[in-house]
N, C-alpha and C positions, 0 to 999 in steps of 0.2 A: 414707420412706427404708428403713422394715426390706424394704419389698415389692422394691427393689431390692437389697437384699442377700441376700435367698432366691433372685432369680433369679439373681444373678452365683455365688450357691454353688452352685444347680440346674444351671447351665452349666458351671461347672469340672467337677463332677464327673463331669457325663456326656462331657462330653470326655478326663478321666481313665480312664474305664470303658470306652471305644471304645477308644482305646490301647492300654490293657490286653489286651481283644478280640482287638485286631489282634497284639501279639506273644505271645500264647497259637495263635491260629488259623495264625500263620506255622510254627510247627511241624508242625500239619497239613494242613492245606491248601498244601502246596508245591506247586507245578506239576511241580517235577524229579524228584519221589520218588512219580509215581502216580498222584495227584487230580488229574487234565490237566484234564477237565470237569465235575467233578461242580459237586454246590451249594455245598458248603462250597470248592469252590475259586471260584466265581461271588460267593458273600458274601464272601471276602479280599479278592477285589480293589474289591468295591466300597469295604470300610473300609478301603484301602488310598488309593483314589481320596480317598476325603472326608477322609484323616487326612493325607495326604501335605504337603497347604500349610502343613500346623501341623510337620510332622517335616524339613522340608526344609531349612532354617534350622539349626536345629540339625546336621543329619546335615553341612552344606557347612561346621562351625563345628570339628564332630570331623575332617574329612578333614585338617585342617593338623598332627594330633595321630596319631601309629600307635599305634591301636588294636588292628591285627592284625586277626582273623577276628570280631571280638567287635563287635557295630553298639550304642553307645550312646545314639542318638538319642531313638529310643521316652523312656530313662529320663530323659532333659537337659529332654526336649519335656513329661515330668511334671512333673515338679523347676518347669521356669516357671513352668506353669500354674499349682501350688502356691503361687508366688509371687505372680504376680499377683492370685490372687485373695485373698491377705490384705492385700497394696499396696490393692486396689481396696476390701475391704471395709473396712478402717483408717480409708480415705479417708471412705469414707460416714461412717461413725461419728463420725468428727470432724465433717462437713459435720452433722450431724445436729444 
């Protein structure tokens, strides 16, 4: 049981970490202000691509909500992840 709870914590948090990534790198790496092709604009979009299934939920959960210019997604799509993985790890522990 512990070997699944290093991995369910190993995976939140690299998926915490990519997120992260991703709204740090959205500052620079924008397409509209410059970085049309370089690398760091080629690496946004790929963490953009991998992270979008996990942010999309959330992002279509904030649009009923005016947020204004302000995209809370990224922070709701941590916030879960957080969640579940004390739900998940709880669970083991008890199943334990």
């Amino acid at each position: 049981m512990s070997f699944l709870i290093v991995v369910v914590n190993f995976v939140a948090q690299i998926l915490i970490w990519v997120l992260i990534g991703r709204a740090i790198l959205s500052w620079f790496a924008n397409p509209y202000y410059g970085n049309r092709g370089g690398s760091l604009a080629r690496f946004y979009s790929v963490l953009v691509q991998v992270t979008e299934p996990l942010v999309r939920p959330a992002r279509k959960l904030l649009s009923r909500f005016n947020t204004g210019p302000m995209d809370f997604s990224l922070f709701v799509t941590i916030l879960l992840i957080i969640v579940v993985r004390q739900v998940l790890i709880r669970v083991l522990l008890f199943l334990a």
